[in-house]
N, C-alpha and C positions, 0 to 999 in steps of 0.2 A: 642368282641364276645358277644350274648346273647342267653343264655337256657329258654328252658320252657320244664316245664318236662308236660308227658300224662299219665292217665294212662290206663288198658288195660278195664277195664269198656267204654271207652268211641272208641276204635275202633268197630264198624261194621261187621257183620257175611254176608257175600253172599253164600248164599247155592247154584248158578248155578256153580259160579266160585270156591264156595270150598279155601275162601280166607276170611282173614278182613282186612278191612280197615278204616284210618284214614284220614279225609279232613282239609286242613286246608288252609282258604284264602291266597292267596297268595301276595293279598296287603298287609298284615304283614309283609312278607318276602321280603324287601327290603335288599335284599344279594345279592354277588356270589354264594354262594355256601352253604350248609348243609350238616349238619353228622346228624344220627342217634346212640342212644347209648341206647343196652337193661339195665334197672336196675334190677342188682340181686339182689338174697333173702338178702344179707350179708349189701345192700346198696352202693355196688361197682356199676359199669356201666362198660362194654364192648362192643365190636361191635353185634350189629344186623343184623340177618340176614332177611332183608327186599330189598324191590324194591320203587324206589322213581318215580313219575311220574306227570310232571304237565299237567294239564287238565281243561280247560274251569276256570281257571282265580281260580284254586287252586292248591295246591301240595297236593297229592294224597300217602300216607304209605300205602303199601302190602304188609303182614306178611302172612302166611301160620298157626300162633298162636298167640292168642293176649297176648299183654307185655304191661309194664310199662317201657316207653320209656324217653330218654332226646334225645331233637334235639337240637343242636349247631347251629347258625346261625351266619356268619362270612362276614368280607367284603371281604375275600381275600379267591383266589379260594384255593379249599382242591381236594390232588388228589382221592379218593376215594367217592365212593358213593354223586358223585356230581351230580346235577341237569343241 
């Protein structure tokens, strides 16, 4: 498995959609499957509440607020929040 953490500086504000979002090539992501994990104040990570979606040759994070995020990237599927 490998992480790479974001952070919320770097998601995107869409004022039509009233949303931010994060792109991230998805020639990287040579997986099955991803998780997303919000990082709290404390330094812990839990789940995120986001929408994962790939689109023209990236994976696409939609948050409703931006976070500082860890996404897990795995060869072996995850039943949640998979792509």
């Amino acid at each position: 498995m490998q992480t790479k953490e974001y952070n919320r500086e770097e998601f995107d504000y869409h004022q039509s959609e009233n949303n931010y979002t994060l792109s991230i090539p998805a020639k990287f992501l040579d997986a099955k499957s991803l998780k997303v994990k919000r990082k709290n104040s404390d330094g812990t990570f839990s789940d995120a509440d986001i929408v994962i979606r790939e689109q023209n040759h990236e994976i696409r994070i939609i948050t409703s607020v931006p976070m500082d995020i860890l996404v897990e990237i795995s060869d072996q599927e995850i039943s949640d929040q998979e792509i």
